[in-house]
C-alpha positions in Angstrom: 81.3 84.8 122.1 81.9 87.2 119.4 78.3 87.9 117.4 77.8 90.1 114.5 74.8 92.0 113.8 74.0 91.1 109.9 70.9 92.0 107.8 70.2 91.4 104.4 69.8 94.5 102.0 66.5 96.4 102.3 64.1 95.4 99.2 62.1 98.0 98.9 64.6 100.0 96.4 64.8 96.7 93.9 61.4 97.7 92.0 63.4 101.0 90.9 67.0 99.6 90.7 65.0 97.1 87.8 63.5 100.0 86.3 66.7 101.3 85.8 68.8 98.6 84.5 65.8 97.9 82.0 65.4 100.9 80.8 68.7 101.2 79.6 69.3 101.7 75.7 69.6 98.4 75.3 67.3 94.9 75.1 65.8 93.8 78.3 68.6 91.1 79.9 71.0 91.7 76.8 73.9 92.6 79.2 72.9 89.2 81.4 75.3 88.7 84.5 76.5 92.9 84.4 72.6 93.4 85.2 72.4 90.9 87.9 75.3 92.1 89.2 74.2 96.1 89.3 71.2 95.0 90.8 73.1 93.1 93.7 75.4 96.0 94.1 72.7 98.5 94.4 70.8 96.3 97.0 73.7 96.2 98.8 74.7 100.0 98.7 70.9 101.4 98.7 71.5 103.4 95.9 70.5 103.4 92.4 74.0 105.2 91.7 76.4 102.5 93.1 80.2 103.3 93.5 83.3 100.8 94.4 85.8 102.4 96.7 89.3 101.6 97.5 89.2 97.7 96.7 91.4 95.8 99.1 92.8 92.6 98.9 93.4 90.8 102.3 95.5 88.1 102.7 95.0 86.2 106.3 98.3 83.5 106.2 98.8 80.8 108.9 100.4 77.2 109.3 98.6 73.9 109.8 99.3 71.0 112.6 98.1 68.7 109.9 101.0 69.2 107.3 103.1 66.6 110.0 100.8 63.6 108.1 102.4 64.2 104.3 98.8 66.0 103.1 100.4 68.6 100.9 103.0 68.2 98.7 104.9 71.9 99.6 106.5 71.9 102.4 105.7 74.0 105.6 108.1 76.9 105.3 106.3 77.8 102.2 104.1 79.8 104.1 106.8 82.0 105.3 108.8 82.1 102.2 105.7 83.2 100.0 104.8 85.8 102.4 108.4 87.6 101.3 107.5 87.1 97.9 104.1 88.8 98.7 106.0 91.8 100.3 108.8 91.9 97.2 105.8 92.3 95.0 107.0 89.1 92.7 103.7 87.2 94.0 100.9 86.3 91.4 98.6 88.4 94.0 101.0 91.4 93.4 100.8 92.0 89.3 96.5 91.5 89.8 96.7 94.0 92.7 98.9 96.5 90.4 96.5 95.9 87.2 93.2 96.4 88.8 94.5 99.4 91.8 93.8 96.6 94.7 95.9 98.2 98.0 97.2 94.8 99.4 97.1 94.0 103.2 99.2 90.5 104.7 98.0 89.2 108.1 99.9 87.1 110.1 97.1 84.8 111.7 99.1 82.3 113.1 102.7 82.1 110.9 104.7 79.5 113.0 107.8 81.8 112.2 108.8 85.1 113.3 107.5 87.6 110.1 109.4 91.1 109.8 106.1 92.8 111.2 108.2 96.2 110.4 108.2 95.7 106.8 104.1 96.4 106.7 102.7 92.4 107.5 99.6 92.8 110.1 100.5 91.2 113.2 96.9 89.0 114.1 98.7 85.9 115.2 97.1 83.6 117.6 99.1 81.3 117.3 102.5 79.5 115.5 100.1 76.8 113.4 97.1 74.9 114.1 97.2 71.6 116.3 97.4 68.3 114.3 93.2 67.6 114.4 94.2 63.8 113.7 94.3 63.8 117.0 93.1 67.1 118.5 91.2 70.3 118.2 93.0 72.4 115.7 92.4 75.8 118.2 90.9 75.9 121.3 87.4 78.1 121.8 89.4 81.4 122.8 91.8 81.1 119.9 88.8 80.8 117.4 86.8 83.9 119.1 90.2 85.6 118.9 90.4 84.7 115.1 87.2 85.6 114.2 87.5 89.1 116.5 90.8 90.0 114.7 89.7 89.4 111.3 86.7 91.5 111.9 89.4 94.4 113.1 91.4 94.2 109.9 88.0 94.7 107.8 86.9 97.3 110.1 90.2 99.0 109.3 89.8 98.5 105.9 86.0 100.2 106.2 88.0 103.5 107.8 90.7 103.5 104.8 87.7 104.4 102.8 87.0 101.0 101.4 83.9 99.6 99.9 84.4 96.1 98.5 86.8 93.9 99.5 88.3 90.5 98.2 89.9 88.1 100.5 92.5 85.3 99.9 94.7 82.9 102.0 98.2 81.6 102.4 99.2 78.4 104.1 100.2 75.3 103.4 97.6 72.5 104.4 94.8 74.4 104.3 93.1 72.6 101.5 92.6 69.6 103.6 90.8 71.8 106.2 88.5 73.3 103.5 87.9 69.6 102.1 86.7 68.7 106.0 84.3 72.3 106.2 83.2 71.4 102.7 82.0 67.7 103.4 80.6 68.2 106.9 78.8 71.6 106.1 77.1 70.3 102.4 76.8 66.6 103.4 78.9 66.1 100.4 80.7 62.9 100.8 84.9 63.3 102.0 86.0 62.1 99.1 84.2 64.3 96.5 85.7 67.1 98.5 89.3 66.1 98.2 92.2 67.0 96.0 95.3 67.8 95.0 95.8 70.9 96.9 99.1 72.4 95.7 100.0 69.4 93.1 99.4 65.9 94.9 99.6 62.9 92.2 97.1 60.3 92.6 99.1 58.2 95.4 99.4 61.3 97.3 95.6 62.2 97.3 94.5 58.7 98.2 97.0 59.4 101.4 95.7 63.1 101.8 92.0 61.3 102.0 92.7 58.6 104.2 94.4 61.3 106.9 91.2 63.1 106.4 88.9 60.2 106.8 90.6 59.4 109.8 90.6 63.0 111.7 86.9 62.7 111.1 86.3 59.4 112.5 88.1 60.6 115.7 86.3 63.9 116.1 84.0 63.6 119.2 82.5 66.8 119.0 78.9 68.2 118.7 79.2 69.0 115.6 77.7 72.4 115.8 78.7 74.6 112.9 81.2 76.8 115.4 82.5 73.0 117.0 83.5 72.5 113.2 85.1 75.4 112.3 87.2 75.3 115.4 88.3 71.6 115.3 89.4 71.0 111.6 89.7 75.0 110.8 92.9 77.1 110.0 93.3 80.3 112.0 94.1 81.9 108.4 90.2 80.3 107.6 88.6 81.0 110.5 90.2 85.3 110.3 88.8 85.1 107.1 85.3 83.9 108.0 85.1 87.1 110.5 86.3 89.3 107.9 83.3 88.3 106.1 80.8 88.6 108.3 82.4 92.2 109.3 82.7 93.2 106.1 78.5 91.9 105.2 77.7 93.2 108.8 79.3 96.8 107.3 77.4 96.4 104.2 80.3 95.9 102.0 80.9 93.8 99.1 82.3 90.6 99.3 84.9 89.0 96.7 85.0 85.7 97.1 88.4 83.8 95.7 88.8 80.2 95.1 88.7 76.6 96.6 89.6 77.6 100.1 87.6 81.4 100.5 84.4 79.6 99.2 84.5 77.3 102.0 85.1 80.3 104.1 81.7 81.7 103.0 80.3 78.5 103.4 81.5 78.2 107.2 80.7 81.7 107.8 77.1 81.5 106.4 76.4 78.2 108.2 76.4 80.9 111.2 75.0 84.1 109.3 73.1 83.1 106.5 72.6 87.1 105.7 76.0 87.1 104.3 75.4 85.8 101.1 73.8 89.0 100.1 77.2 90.5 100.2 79.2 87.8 98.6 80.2 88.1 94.8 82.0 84.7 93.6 84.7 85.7 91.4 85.7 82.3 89.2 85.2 78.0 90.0 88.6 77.1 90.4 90.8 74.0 89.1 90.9 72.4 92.8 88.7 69.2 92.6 85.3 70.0 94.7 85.2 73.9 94.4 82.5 73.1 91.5 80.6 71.3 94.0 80.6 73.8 97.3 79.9 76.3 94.9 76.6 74.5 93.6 76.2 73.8 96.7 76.0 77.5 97.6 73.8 78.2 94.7 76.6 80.6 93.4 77.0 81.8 90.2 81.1 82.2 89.7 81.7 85.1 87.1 85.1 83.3 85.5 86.0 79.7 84.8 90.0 80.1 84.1 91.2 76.8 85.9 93.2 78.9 88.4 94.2 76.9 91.7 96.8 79.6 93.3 94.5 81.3 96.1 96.0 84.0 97.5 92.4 86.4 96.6 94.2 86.1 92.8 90.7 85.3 91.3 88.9 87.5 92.7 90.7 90.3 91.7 90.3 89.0 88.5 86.7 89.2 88.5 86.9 92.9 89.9 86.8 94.5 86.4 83.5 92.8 85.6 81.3 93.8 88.6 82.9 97.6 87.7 81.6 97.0 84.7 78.2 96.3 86.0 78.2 99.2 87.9 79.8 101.8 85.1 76.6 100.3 83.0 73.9 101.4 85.9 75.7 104.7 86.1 76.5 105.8 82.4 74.1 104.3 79.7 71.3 106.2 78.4 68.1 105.1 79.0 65.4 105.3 76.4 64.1 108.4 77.1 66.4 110.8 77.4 68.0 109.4 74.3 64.3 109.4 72.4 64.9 106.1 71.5 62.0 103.5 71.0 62.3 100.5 73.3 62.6 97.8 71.4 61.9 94.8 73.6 
């Protein structure tokens, strides 16, 4: 069973990482969610100097057995075809990459197609697609532990390339109704509230998306264990994803969390780790119907509200320029005393 050995930050620098940020020439709280941020990059980093390095985005892409019951309205070979659009660069994912100096990396976690691996895509896969979990496990126990192993690999890579922070996103068609099933049986949140319409179901075809859904978890006879969840209704793209995490909190690295489908990611992989919340930085609350939800649930505080829906770690990214932001403030204001200015709070 693959473990991960995950701590939160050590406290005893926050009494002078608050010293700093409030003695900056400026009122006390005045720069709001840039000085909560500082403060959670500095825990993170031990350092009252905090730097981001080499920001990746890593997509982990992978086809789902339940896509055979009509719950998405894009068709299966999307996943492939978008993941040539990914390496042409004509992806909404590349332009964000380009704007904010992301590197991108594509993983193949379980692609049921054979991806040009020579053109620069990651080969991780497990397997061609998840099992249908209407009626069966999506992945067995060894293709999970290999999922969350190979994940933790591509982060670990990432950690040697020099990198500091890291955003994550997805690709695969179906893989909102797996988040919808983490979502409802990790927060108790009822099925419904957690279902939507995914890449642009009407209302008929979300009432059919949540009856599938119902049904694969009236059937599921399992015992209902966090990892017995993840591996029955999870996507090998997910369940990558939720290693990467806990490799990149376990390497004390900061975590960019996208939309819909990465926050129940964090959610899965904190139902095993709670520690990695203190690495996780929740870019924007998405348009997908629940993300509001599992992100209260979380008690997360999303830095942008822009009503994007496309995944693919393209919030994230967004977000990126606020938390350097936060971290250009800790490292280049003035504070009152060198600048002989009177504090006036």
């Amino acid at each position: 069973m693959k473990t991960f050995d995950i701590i939160g930050p050590d406290e005893a620098i926050r009494p002078a990482l608050v010293e700093k940020i409030n003695n900056l020439t400026k009122p006390k709280g005045s720069l709001g969610m840039l000085e909560s941020l500082a403060l959670q990059v500095g825990l993170i980093q031990q350092s009252l100097t905090p730097i981001l390095q080499h920001p990746q985005n890593i997509i982990f892409a992978a086809d789902h057995g339940i896509v055979e019951e009509g719950v998405s309205l894009s068709p299966k070979e999307i996943t492939w075809q978008q993941i040539s659009n990914f390496l042409h660069g004509g992806a909404g994912v590349n332009f964000l990459c380009r704007q904010h100096g992301f590197a991108l990396k594509i993983v193949d976690a379980g692609v049921d197609y054979d991806l040009p691996y020579e053109k620069g895509i990651i080969n991780m896969k497990v397997r061609k697609g998840t099992r249908n979990y209407l009626h069966e496990a999506a992945m067995t126990k060894t293709e999970m532990e290999l999922c969350l192993e190979r994940g933790a690999e591509v982060v670990r890579r990432c950690r040697e390339e020099g990198s500091n922070i890291l955003s994550f996103g997805e690709m695969g068609i179906g893989n909102t109704s797996s988040s919808s099933l983490w979502m409802s049986c990790f927060t108790g949140i009822p099925l419904k509230e957690c279902v939507g319409a995914g890449s642009g179901l009407d209302d008929a075809g979300i009432r059919h998306k949540y009856e599938v859904l119902k049904q694969s978890l009236d059937n599921y006879k399992g015992d209902g264990s966090p990892r017995d969840i993840i591996r029955y209704f999870g996507g090998l793209e997910m369940v990558m994803a939720v290693g990467a995490m806990l490799q990149a909190a376990e390497l004390k690295m900061i975590i960019l969390v996208d939309g819909f489908i990465m926050t129940n990611c964090i959610l899965a992989a904190a139902k095993l780790y709670p520690e990695v919340l203190h690495y996780a930085v929740f870019g924007h609350c998405g348009d997908e119907y629940g993300h509001k939800l599992v992100l209260d649930s979380l008690n997360a505080k999303p830095l942008l509200h822009l009503g994007l829906r496309l995944g693919e770690g393209t919030g994230a990214i967004c977000a990126y320029p606020i938390i350097e932001s936060a971290v250009r403030m800790i490292n280049e204001m003035d504070n009152f005393a060198h600048a002989s200015i009177t504090k006036y709070f």
